[in-house]
C-alpha positions as CSV (number, residue, x, y, z in Angstrom):
1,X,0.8,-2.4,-12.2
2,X,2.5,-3.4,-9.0
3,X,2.3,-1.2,-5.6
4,X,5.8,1.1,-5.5
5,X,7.6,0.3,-2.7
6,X,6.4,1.5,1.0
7,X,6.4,1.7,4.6
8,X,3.0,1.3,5.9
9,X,3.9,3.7,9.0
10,X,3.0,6.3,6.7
11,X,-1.0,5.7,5.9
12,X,-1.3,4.7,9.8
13,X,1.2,6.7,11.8
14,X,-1.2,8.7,14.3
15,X,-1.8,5.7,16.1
16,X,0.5,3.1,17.8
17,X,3.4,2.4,15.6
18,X,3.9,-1.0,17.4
19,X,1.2,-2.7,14.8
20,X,1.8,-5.4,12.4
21,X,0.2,-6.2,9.5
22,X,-1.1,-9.6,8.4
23,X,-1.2,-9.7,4.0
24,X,-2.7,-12.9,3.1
25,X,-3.5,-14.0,-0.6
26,X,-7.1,-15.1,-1.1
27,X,-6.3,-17.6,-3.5
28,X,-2.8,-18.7,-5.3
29,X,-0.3,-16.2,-6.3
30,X,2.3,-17.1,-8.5
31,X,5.1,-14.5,-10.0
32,X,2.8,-13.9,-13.4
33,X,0.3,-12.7,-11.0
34,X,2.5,-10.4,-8.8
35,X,2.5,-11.0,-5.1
36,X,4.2,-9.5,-2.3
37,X,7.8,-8.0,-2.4
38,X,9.8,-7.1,0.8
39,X,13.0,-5.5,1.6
40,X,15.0,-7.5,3.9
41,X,16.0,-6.0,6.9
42,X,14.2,-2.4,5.9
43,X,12.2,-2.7,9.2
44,X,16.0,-1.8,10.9
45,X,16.8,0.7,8.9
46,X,14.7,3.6,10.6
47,X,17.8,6.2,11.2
48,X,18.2,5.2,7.1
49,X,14.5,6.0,6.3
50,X,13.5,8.7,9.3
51,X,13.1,11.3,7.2
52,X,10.4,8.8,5.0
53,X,9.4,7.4,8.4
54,X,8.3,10.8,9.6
55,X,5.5,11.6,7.1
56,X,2.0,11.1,6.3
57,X,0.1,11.0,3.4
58,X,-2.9,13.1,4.7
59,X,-0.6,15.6,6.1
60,X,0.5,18.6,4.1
61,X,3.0,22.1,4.9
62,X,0.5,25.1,5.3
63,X,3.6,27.3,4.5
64,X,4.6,25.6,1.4
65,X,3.9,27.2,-2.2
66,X,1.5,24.7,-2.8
67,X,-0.5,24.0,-0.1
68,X,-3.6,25.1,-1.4
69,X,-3.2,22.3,-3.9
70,X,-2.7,19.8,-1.1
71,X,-5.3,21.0,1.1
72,X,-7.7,20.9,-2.0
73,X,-6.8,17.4,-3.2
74,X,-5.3,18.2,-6.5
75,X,-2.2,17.5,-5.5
76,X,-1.1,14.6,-3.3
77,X,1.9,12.5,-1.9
78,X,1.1,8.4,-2.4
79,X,3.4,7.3,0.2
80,X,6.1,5.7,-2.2
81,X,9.1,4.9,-0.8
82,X,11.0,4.5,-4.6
83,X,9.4,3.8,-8.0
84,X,12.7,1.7,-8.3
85,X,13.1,-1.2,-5.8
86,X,16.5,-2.2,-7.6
87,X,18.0,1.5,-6.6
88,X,16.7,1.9,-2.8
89,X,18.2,-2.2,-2.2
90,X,21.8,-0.5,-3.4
91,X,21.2,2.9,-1.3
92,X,20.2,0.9,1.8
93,X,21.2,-2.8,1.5
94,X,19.1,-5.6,1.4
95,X,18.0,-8.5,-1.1
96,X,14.7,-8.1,-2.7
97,X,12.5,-10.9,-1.3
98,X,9.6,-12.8,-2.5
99,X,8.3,-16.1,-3.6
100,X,7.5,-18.0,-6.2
101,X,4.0,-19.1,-5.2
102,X,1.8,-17.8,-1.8
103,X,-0.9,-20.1,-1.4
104,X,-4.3,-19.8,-0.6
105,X,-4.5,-18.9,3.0
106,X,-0.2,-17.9,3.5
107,X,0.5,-15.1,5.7
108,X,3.6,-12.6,5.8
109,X,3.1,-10.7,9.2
110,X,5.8,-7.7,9.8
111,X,5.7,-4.1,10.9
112,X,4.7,-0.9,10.0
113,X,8.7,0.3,9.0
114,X,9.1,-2.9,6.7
115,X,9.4,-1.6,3.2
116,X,7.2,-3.7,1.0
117,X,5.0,-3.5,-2.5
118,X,4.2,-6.2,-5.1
119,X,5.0,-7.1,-8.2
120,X,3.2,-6.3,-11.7
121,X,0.1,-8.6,-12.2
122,X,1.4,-10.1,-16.0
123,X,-1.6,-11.9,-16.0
124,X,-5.5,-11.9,-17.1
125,X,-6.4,-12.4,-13.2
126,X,-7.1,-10.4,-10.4
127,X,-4.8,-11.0,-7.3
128,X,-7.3,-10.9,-4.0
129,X,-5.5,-10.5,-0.9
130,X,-6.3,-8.9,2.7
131,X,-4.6,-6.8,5.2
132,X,-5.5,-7.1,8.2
133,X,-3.5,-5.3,11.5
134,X,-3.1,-6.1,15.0
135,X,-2.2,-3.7,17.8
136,X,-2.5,-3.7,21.6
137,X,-6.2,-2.9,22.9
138,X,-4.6,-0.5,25.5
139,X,-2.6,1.3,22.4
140,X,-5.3,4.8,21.1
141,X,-5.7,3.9,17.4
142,X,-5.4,5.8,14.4
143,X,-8.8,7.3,14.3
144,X,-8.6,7.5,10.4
145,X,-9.2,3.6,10.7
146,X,-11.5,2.6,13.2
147,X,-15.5,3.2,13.8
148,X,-18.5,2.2,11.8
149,X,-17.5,4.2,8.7
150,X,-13.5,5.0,9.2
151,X,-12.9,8.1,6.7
152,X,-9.6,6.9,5.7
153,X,-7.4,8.8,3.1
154,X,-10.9,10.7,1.7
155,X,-9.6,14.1,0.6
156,X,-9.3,13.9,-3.4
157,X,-10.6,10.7,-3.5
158,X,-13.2,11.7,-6.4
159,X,-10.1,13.5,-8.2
160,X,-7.6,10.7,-8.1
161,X,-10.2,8.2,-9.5
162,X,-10.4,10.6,-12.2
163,X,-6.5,10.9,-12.6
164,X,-6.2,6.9,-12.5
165,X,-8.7,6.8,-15.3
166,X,-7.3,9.0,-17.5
167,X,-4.2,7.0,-17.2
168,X,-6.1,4.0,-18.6
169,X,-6.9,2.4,-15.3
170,X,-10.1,1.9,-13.7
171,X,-10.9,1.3,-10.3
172,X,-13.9,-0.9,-9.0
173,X,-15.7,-1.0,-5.5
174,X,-15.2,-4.2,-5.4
175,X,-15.7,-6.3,-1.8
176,X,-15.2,-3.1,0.8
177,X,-12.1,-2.3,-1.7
178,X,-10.6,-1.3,-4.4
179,X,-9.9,-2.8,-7.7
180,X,-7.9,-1.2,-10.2
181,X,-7.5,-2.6,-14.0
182,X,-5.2,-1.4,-16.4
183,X,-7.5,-0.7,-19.7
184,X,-7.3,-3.4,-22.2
185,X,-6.3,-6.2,-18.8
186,X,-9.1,-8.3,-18.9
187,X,-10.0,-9.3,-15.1
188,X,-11.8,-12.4,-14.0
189,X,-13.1,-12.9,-10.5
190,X,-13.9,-16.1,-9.3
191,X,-17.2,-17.4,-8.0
192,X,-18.2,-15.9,-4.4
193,X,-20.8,-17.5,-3.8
């Protein structure tokens, strides 16, 4: 399964929002194995997207019915801009935007309002690829992101591994990351060393 479509401003908003993010593919991508999809000309369409724009995923209404739930981490919000890239391009313009092969070592580099996910992996391979995100030094960071051990998006971790898995998918530690297989996707990871 590909990531929905996104706005990174949303995992990493309590910081800066001038930051870019670097995705590069650790090996060859082609289309069977699902790389990076972008919405051209999203990253100007913030009066379009504000209400999107002004969330976060670790954030949750304390007067809402079920903010218990949030606060708990049964319940969560992923940060998905649109399940359906073909419907948000017609709401909001756009072509959808991405290329037949990244190589080894390519690099797309845009900003934190650019919406952006990736294609399904159709293949027996696991995609490897890295983000990695570049502010000013004189910019406070988002502290859920920096430090010896960053906490990240922790709350209901534990319960949305369980979720995936009952959904047939398992997720790995794997290299500081994450991993996720669909069950019955074999993966193969090439040699490290």
């Amino acid at each position: 399964m590909g990531s929905p479509i996104h706005c990174d401003l949303v995992y990493m908003g309590r910081g800066p929002h001038d930051l870019y993010t670097a995705w590069v593919p650790l090996g060859d991508i082609d289309l069977d194995l699902g790389g990076l999809l972008v919405l051209e000309g999203s990253h100007k369409k913030g009066e379009a997207l504000s209400s999107y724009l002004s969330r976060d995923v670790d954030a949750y209404c304390s007067n809402r019915d079920d903010a218990v739930e949030y606060a708990s981490g049964n319940k969560w919000w992923d940060g998905t801009l649109s399940e359906n890239a073909i419907a948000l391009r017609k709401s909001i313009g756009g072509r959808l935007l991405t290329a037949k092969r990244y190589g080894m070592g390519d690099a797309l580099i845009f900003n934190m309002n650019l919406g952006h996910g990736s294609l399904d992996n159709r293949s027996d391979r696991i995609r490897l690829s890295t983000d990695t995100r570049k502010q000013l030094v004189s910019e406070p960071a988002d502290a859920r992101w920096i430090g010896e051990h960053p906490p990240g998006h922790r709350q209901g971790d534990e319960k949305r591994t369980r979720l995936l898995t009952r959904r047939g998918v398992r997720t790995v530690a794997c290299l500081h990351g994450i991993l996720q297989e669909t069950e019955g996707q074999q993966a193969r990871l090439g040699n490290f060393g």
